[in-house]
C-alpha positions as CSV (number, residue, x, y, z in Angstrom):
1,X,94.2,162.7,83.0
2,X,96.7,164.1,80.5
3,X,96.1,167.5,78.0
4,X,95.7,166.2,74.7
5,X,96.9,168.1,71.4
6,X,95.2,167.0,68.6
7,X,97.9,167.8,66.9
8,X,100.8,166.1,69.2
9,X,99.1,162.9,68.7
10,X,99.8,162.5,64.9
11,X,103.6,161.2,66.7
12,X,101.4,159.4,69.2
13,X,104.1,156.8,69.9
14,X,106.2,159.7,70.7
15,X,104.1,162.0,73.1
16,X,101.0,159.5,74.0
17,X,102.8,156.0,74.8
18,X,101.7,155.7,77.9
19,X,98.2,157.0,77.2
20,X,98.0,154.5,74.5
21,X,99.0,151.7,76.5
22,X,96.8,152.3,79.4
23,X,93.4,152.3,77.0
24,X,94.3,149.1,75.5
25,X,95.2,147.5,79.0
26,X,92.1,148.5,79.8
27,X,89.8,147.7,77.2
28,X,91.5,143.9,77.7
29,X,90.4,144.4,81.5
30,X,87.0,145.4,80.6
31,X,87.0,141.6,79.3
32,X,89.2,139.4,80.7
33,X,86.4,136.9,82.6
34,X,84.0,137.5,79.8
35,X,85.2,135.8,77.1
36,X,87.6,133.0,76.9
37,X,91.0,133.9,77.9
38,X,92.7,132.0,74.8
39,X,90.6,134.0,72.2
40,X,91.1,137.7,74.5
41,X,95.1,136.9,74.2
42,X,95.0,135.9,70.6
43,X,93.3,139.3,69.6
44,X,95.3,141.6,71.7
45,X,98.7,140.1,71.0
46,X,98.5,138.7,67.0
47,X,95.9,141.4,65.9
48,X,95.5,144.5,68.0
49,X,99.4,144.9,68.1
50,X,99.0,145.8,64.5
51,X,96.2,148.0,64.9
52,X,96.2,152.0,64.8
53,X,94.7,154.6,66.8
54,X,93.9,157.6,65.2
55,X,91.6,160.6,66.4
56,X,88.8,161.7,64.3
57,X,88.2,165.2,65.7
58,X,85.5,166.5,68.2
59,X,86.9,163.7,71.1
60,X,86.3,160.7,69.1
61,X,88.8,157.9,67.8
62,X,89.0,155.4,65.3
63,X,90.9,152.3,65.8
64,X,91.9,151.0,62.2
65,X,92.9,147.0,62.6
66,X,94.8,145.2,60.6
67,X,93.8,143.8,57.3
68,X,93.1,139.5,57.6
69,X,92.6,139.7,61.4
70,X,91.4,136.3,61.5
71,X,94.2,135.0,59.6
72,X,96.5,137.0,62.3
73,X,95.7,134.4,65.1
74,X,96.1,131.3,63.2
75,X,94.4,128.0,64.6
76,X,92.2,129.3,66.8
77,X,88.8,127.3,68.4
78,X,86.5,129.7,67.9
79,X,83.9,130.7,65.1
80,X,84.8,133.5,62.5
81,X,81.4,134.9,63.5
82,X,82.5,134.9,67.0
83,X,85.7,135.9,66.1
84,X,84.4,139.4,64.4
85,X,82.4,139.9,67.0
86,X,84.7,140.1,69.8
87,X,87.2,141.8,67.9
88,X,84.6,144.6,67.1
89,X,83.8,144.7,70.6
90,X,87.5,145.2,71.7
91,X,88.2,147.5,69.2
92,X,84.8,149.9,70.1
93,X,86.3,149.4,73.8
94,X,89.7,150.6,73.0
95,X,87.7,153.6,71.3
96,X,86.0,153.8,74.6
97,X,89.2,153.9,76.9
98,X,91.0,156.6,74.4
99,X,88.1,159.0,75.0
100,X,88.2,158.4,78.9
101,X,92.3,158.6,78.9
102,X,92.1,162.0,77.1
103,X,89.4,163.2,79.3
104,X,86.8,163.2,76.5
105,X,84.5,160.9,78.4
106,X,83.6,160.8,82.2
107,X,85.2,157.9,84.6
């Protein structure tokens, strides 16, 4: 578990790569097998790759996507209402991991 500074992770890229990394690997974990592998890779590599972390105070985070998320993955065989859905989920999950990284949240 690594010491988190509020402060130190306004340069997050900078002192919390790793970190970072490691929630978002493991939000993907958390569904890989439960959704459709095709529609998993899409979000995490055309829209959470543009999305943004930021901490909210009292051990909670907010991850801010980008805007036109569906346009992001392009042709894609799946449902916009699916589509919102899943990337809600991943995002609240990626929220999730962050708290347990920083040691805001119990293993």
């Amino acid at each position: 578990m690594t010491t988190f500074d509020p402060e130190k992770f306004e340069d997050k890229y900078v002192h919390y790569m790793d970190e970072l990394q490691t929630a978002y690997h493991d939000a993907y974990q958390h569904f890989h097998g439960r959704y459709d592998s095709s529609l998993l890779k899409a979000i995490d590599r055309q829209v959470l790759d543009g999305s943004e972390p930021f901490y909210e105070g009292d051990g909670e985070f907010r991850v801010e996507l980008p805007e036109n998320p569906r346009e992001r993955v392009g042709d894609l065989a799946v449902s916009d209402e699916r589509f919102d859905e899943v990337l809600r989920e991943f995002a609240d999950q990626i929220e999730i991991e962050l708290r347990r990284v920083f040691g805001f949240e119990e293993e």
